[in-house]
Structures are given as C-alpha cells and as structure tokens.
C-alpha positions in Angstrom: -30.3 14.0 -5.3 -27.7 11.7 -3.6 -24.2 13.0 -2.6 -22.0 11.3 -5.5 -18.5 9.5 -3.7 -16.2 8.3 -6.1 -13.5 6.2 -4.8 -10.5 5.7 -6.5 -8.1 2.5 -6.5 -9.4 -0.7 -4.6 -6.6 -2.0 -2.5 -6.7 -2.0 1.2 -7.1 1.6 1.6 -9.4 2.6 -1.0 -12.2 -1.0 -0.6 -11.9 0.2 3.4 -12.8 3.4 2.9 -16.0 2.5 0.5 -17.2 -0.3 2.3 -16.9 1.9 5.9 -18.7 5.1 4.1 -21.5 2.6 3.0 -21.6 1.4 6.9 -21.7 5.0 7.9 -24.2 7.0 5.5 -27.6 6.1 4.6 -27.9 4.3 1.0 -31.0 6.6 -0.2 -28.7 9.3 0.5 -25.4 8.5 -0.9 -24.2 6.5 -3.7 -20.6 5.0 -3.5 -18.9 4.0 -6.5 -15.7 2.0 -6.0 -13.2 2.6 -9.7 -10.7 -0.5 -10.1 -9.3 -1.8 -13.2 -9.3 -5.5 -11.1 -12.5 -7.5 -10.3 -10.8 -8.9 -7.0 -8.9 -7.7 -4.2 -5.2 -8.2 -4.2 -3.2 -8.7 -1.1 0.2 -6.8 -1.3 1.4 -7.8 1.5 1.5 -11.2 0.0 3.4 -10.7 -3.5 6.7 -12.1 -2.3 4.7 -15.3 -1.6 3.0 -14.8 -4.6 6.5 -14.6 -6.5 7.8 -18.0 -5.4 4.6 -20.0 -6.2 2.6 -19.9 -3.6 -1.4 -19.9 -4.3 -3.6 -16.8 -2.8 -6.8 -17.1 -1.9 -9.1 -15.2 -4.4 -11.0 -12.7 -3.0 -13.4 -11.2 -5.5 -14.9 -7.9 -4.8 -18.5 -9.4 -5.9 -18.6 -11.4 -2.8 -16.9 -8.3 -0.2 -19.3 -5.6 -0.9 -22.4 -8.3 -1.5 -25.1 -6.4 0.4 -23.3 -2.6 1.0 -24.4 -0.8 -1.8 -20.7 -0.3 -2.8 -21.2 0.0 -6.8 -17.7 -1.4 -8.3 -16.4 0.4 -11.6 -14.4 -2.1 -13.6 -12.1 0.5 -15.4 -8.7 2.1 -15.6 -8.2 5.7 -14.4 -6.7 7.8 -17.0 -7.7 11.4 -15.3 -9.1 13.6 -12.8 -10.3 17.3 -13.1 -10.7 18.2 -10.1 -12.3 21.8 -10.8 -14.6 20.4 -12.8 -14.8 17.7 -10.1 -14.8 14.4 -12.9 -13.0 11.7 -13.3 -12.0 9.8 -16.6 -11.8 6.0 -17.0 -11.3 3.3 -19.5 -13.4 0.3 -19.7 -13.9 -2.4 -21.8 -16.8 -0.1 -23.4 -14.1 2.8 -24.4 -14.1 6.0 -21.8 -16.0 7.4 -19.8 -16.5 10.8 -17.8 -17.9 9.9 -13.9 -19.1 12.7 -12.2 -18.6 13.1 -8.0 -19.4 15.4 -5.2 -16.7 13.9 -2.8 -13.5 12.3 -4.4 -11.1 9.3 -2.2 -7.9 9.0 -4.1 -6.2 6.0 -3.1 -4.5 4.8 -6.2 -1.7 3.9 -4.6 1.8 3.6 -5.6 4.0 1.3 -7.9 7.5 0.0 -7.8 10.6 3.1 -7.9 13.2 2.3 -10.5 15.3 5.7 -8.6 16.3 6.4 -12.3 19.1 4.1 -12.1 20.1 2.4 -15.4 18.7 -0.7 -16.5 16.5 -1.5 -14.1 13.6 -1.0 -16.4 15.0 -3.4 -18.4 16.7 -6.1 -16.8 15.0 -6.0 -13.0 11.3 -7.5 -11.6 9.3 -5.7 -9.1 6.9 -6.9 -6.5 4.7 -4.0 -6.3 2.4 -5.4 -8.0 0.5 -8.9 -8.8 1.6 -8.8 -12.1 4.9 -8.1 -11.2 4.9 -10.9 -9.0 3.4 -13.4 -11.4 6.1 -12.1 -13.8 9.1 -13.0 -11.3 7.4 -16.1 -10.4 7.7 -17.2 -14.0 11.3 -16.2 -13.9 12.0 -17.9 -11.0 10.5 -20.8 -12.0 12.9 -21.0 -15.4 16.2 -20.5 -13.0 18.6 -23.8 -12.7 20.3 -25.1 -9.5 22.9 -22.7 -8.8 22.2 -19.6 -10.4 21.7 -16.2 -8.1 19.3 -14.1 -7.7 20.1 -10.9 -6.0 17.5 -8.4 -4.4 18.3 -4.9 -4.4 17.0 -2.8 -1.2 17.0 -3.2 2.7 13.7 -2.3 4.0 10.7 -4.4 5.1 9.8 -5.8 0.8 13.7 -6.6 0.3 13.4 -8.4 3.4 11.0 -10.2 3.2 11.6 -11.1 -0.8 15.1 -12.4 0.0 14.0 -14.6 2.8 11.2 -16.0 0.8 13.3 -17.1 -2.3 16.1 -18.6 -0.2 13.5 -20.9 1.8 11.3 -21.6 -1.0 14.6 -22.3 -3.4 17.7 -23.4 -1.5 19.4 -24.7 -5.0 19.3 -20.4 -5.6 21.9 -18.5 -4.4 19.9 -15.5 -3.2 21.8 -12.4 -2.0 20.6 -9.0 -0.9 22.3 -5.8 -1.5 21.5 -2.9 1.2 22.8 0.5 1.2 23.6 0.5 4.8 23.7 -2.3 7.2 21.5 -5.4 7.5 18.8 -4.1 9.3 20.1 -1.3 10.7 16.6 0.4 12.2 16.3 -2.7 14.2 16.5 -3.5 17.8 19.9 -5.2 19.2 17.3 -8.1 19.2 16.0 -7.7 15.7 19.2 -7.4 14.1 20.5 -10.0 15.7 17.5 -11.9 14.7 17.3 -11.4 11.4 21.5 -12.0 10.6 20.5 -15.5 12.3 17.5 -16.1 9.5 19.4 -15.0 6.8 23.0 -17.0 7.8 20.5 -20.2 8.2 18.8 -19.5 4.6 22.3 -18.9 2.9 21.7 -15.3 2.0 24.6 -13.5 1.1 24.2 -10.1 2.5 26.1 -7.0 0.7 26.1 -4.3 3.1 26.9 -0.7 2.2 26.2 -1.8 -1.3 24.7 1.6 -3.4 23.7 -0.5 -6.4 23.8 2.4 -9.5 23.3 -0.2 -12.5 21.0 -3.1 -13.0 22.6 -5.7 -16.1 21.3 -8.6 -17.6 23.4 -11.1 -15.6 24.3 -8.6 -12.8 24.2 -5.2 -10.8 27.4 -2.8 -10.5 27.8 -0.7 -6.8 28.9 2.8 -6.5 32.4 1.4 -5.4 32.4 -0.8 -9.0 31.9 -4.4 -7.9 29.9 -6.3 -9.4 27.4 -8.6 -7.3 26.2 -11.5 -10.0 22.6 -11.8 -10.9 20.8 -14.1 -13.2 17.6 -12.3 -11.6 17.9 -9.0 -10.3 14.7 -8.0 -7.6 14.4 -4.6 -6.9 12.3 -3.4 -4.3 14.2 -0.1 -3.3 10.8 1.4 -2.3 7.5 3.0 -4.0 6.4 5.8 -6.6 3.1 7.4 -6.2 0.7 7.2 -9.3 1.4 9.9 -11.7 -2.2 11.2 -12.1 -2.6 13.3 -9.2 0.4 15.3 -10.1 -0.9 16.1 -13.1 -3.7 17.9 -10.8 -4.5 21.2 -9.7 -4.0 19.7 -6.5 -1.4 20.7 -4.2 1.2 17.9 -3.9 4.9 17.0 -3.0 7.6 17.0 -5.4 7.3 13.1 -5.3 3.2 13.8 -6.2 1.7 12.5 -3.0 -1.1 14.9 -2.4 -1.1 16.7 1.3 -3.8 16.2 3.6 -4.5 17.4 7.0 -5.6 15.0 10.2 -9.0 13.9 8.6 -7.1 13.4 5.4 -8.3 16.0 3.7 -7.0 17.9 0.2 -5.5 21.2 1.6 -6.5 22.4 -1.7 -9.5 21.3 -3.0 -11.9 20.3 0.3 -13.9 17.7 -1.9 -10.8 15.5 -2.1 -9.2 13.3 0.5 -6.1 10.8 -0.6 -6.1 7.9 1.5 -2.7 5.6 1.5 0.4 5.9 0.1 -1.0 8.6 -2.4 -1.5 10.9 1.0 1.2 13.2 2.1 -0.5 13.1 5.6 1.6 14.3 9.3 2.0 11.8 12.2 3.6 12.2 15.3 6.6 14.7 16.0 5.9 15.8 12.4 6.9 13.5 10.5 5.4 12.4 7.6 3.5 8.7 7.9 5.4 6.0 6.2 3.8 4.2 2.7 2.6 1.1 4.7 -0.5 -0.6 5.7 0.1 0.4 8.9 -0.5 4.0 7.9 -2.9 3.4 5.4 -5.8 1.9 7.2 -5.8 4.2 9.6 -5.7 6.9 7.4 -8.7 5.2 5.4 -10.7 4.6 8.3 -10.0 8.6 8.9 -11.0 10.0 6.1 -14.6 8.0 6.2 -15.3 8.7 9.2 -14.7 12.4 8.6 -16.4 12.6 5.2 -19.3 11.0 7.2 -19.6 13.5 9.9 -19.4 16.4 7.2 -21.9 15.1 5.1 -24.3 14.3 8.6 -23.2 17.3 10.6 -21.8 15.0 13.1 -18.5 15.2 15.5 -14.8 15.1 13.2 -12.9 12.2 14.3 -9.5 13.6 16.2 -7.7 10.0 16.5 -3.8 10.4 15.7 -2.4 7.8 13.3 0.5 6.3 15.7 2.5 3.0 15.1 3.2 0.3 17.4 5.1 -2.1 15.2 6.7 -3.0 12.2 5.9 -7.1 11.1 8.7 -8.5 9.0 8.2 -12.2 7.6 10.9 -14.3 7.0 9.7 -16.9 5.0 7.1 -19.7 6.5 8.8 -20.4 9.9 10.6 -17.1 10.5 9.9 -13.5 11.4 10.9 -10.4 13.5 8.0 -7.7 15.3 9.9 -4.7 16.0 8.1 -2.8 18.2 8.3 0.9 17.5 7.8 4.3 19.2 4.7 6.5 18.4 6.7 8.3 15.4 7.9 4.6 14.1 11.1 4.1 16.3 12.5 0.9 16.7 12.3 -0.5 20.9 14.6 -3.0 22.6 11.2 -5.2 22.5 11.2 -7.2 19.5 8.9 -11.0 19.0 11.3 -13.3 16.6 11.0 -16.9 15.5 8.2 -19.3 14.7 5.9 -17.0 17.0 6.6 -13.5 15.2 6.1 -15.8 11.6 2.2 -16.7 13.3 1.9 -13.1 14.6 2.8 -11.8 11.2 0.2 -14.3 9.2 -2.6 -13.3 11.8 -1.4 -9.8 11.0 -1.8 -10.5 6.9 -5.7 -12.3 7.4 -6.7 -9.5 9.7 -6.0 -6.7 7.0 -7.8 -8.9 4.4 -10.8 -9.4 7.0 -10.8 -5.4 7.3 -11.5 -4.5 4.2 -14.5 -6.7 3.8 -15.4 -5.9 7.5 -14.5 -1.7 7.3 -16.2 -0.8 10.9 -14.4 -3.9 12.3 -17.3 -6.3 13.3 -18.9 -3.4 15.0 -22.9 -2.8 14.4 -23.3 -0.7 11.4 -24.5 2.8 11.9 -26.1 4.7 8.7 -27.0 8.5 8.9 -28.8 10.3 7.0 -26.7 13.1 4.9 -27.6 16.9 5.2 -28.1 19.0 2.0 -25.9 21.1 1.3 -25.7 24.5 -0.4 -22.9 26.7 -1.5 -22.7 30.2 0.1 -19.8 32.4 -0.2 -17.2 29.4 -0.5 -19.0 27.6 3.2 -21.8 25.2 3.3 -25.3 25.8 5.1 -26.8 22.6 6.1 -30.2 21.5 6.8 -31.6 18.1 7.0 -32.4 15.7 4.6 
C-alpha cells in the first residue's frame, strides 16, 4: 500500500513541502495529497500591493504541480483527529473524512485583532487576499484628503503604510507604532526608513498603544485620538484555531511544537511547517512567523519525513536568518541584515537597490514553491515498509 501524506494549507510553506516530498519519494510508493480551499497560489508577501490596486500574477496550482504527482484537494479544513490520524474537509460535494499515515500542518495564520475593541468591526487586514481585495475596494471609495491610518510597526505595517502613501498621495496615510519608528533597525535603517516615510508624507505616531478601533478613528492608551476614515491593522498574526483543538501539544497561542526536523513532540506522524510551528532557532529563541523561517522549516520537515520513510540520513541544517527585506513602496526599501538569532547589524542595503533586492527576493519565493529542491536534479527513493512494534518501527525494503 502507499504511505498516505496529507498536507495541510497551500501557501508557501505547505505547496514547498508537497512538491519537495514528491521530488524526494518514489510516486508508486507514496501518494501526496495537497488540502487547500484555493485553486491558486497566493503570494502574501504581496497583499499590500494587492490592497492598493495592483494586479498579481495568477499562479494556479494546476500548472505548479503539472507533472509531480502532487494530488490537490479543493476543500476547507474543518478538523483533525489526530489519534485516529483523519482529517475532515468541506468541499463543494459536502464533507469528507481523508485518511493519512504522515500529516504537514501548515495552515498558517490569520490577522490578530489582540482583543481590542472594534477592530472586528471597523478595521481591514492584509493577512489575507480577501482581506486585501476588501481594503482595496475601500481604498478605492476614499476622496482626496481623507486619512487612513495603519495600526502596527513591524515589517506588514511598514510596508502597508508606504505602499498607500506612494500609490495615493491625495491620502493622508499615518502609522501608529507602539514604540519608535523602526526601532529594531540599524542607525542606517532607521535613518532610512524616517527619510521614505518624511518623503511619502506619512505621519508617524510613535509610542502610540492604540486600545480602540472607531468608525472614523482609533483612541491610544494616553486618549488621543488619531483620525481614520480607514483604519489598517496589521499588529501581527493568529495561528489557525484547529490545531488547538488537538490532542497535540501546543502553545498557549496554539502553534504546535516541533523539534529541529519539525516534528510533533507529541504525536511523531505530525510535523507543522510555518507559522503554525512553534519550532527553536538559534540561542533558543523561538523562529519568527515569516517566510524567512518558513521555507526553511518546510524544506526541513521533507527532507526528514523523506529520510524516515527511506531509512536515509536526518537532515541537521539550523534554520538561521541573515536578513529582514522591507519594501517601501515601488522605488524604496531597507535590507537589514541580521545576526543568526534575527538581530539587526550596522549593514543595511536602502534605496532603489534594496526595492530590486526585495522584488527579486518576492519572485524567488514564488519560483520556490513550484521549484521545491531548487533547480537541483530530482532524486526519488523508494519508501521502506513499515511495521509497528512496541511503539518503534522495523523497517525493511520496499
């Protein structure tokens, strides 16, 4: 019988991790099925571009995994058992029950309203392409003049606030932080990215701990009130609720915890890939939710569900970072380059170069997931048999 791999959630983690098993394991042995609720891939690192109007390409899943053996599930996830190792979806044809010997979670994560008030109702999130496409038909209604305020200082508010102001100058775009202006940043960066924003017109509200989201504006914890016809909040991510409904062990926040090959400490048929993977990187610290950690972490957990199911050598690569890639708008961007454990450098790349680096950055991450062994030659094995004994596996040759 072939080893059943059900892989959950199709963004850049979860369509890397299919389409490299499928490079790595022999297709009589193995058969991949690849759960999404979306026919095409969507490119998340793109929604602020998305949000102002800006066409992507389409990239249909059809076309990526023409030729793998990748079988693509169109259906929502609504539950996994993972002691009776099943997963249930909704389709188009009503649910369904899917069966698997080896489970990748990678569904991801979602916008974080952080429970503050109104922002459920009143505020837009670019977590998501319908979020996007829901903003960008906001946006598109706003008159000359009217201000749109993004709420949240890391690497999506960033970006998000840049791209409004140079795709709208009639806007007045301003960007609440809790702290200052880029304050994990090089001397360089900073001073960088205070020089993009002051060009764009962006009104920066620094130590600004925004505690309610109105129709027509947000209130700080010191009680002003910053003016919003729009209110963008992008003051990071939730994980997916389902795994927390689990037997699997996972943080308070429901990431589930892995070890180095990305493995469920709980249940050994499970590995979470992405940001739903509470997974160690250097000094200890927990990897960030990024693309930078998540295709690394998918490539990972492959490669080591490959060499379990072929008998082959664990891969022992540590996830490290070397930079973070900030766009700021079109023309305009900052590479911080970081320490190991993700600490900003005096070395920074700004201006119209960084803005190239960045795109090139964007394409290459699309590229990888229909390319998962990265241009090199594929290399199927053949997958060992396995039988239970006494909670181990004895393996012999298929």
């Amino acid at each position: 019988m072939q080893h059943r791999v059900i892989v959950l959630g199709a963004g850049y983690t979860g369509a890397i991790a299919a389409g490299r098993l499928a490079k790595r394991l022999h297709r009589e042995d193995v058969a991949i099925t690849l759960v999404n609720a979306e026919p095409d891939f969507v490119e998340r690192v793109r929604m602020h571009q998305l949000a102002v109007g800006q066409d992507l390409k389409p990239r249909p899943f059809s076309e990526m995994f023409a030729g793998t053996g990748v079988e693509l599930k169109l259906a929502k996830v609504t539950g996994v058992d993972v002691d009776r190792k099943t997963v249930a979806v909704i389709d188009g044809n009503g649910a369904e029950e899917l069966e698997y010997d080896t489970l990748v979670y990678a569904l991801g994560s979602g916008w974080n309203a952080q429970g503050v008030p109104g922002t459920a109702e009143y505020a837009h999130e670019i977590a998501s392409r319908p979020g996007a496409l829901r903003l960008r038909e906001r946006l598109g209604r706003l008159e000359a003049g009217q201000t749109v305020t993004v709420v949240g200082g890391g690497l999506t508010g960033l970006e998000a606030a840049a791209e409004i102001a140079e795709a709208r100058p009639d806007l007045d775009v301003a960007l609440a932080v809790r702290g200052d202006l880029g304050d994990w940043l090089s001397p360089k960066g900073r001073g960088h990215l205070r020089k993009v924003f002051d060009k764009l017109g962006i009104t920066v509200h620094e130590h600004a701990d925004v505690i309610a989201v109105e129709a027509d504006r947000v209130t700080t914890a010191d009680g002003n009130a910053i003016p919003a016809a729009v209110t963008v909040w992008t003051t990071g991510f939730a994980v997916h609720p389902i795994a927390k409904a689990t037997a699997l062990e996972v943080t308070g926040t429901g990431q589930i915890v892995v070890d180095g090959t990305m493995r469920s400490v709980s249940h050994p048929d499970v590995y979470a890939v992405g940001d739903a993977a509470y997974a160690m990187g250097p000094e200890d610290k927990p990897l960030r939710m990024s693309c930078a950690s998540g295709t690394p972490a998918a490539w990972q957990a492959a490669d080591a569900i490959a060499a379990r199911l072929t008998g082959g050598k664990l891969p022992n690569v540590p996830i490290r970072y070397v930079q973070q890639c900030i766009s700021l708008g079109r023309r305009e961007g900052v590479i911080q380059y970081v320490t190991a454990d993700d600490r900003a450098v005096r070395a920074a790349l700004t201006g119209q170069l960084a803005a190239v680096y960045k795109e090139l950055i964007c394409k290459g991450a699309a590229w990888g997931v229909a390319n998962p062994t990265l241009g090199m030659p594929t290399r199927r094995r053949r997958v060992a048999r396995e039988r239970a004994t006494a909670g181990s596996a004895v393996k012999t040759l298929a």
